[in-house]
N, C-alpha and C positions, 0 to 999 in steps of 0.2 A: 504494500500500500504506500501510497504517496504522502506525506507531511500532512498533504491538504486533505486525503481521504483517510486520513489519520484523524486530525480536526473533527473533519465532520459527522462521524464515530463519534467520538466523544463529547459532542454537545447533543448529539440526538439520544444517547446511551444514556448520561449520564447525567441524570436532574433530579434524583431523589433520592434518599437515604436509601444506603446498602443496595445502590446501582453498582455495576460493575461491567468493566472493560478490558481484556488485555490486549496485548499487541506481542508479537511471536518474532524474532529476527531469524534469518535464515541460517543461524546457525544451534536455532530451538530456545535460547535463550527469552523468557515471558518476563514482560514488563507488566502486571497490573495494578487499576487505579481501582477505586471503591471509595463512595460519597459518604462522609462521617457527618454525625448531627447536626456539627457545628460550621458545616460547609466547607472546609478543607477533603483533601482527597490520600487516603491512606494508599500507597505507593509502595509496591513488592516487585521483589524476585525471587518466587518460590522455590525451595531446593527440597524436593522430595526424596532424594537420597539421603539428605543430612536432617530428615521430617522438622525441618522450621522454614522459615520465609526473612529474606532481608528487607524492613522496610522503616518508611518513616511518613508522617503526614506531610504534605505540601501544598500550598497555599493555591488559588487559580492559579496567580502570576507564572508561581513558580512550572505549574503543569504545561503553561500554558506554552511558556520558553523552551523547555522540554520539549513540547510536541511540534515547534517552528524548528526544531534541528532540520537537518539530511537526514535521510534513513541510513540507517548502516548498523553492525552491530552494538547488540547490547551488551555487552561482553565486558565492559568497565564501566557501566553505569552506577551499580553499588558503589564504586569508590568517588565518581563523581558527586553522585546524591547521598555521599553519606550514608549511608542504609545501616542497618543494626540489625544483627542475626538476631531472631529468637523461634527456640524450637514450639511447635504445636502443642 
C-alpha cells in the first residue's frame, strides 16, 4: 500500500474506541494502531515468539508523521518509536 492508501485506512478504520488497524511490511514485520479512550492511539509490534508486543501510545500528530513516511521496512521502527516490550 501506498502512504496515501495507508492514510486513508486509517481515518476510515479508525474513529472509535478499540478500533484497530495494522499494516504488514514485506518483510512480515506488523505495525499496529488501536484507538485508546483518551484519543491517543496504542502503537505495537507484536512478537508472538517472544508472547508480548512492543509498544507505546502516540499522539495523532505523532501517527500521523509516521504514516507521511515512504513505505519500506518496519524492521527498526521499535527503536525509532521507542517501543517497550511487555509480555501478554
Amino acid at each position: 500500500m501506498s502512504p496515501s492508501e495507508i492514510r486513508t485506512a486509517f481515518n476510515e478504520h479508525l474513529r472509535d474506541k478499540d478500533d484497530f488497524l495494522g499494516v504488514v511490511d514485506s518483510e512480515g514485520v506488523t505495525l499496529q494502531f488501536i484507538v485508546e479512550d483518551d484519543g491517543t492511539y496504542w502503537t505495537e509490534v507484536p512478537h508472538p515468539e517472544r508472547r508480548g508486543s512492543s509498544g507505546r501510545k502516540l499522539s495523532l500528530n505523532e501517527v500521523t508523521q509516521l504514516l507521511e513516511r515512504p513505505p519500506g521496512s518496519l524492521r527498526h521502527i521499535e527503536d525509532e518509536l521507542n517501543l517497550e516490550f511487555k509480555a501478554w
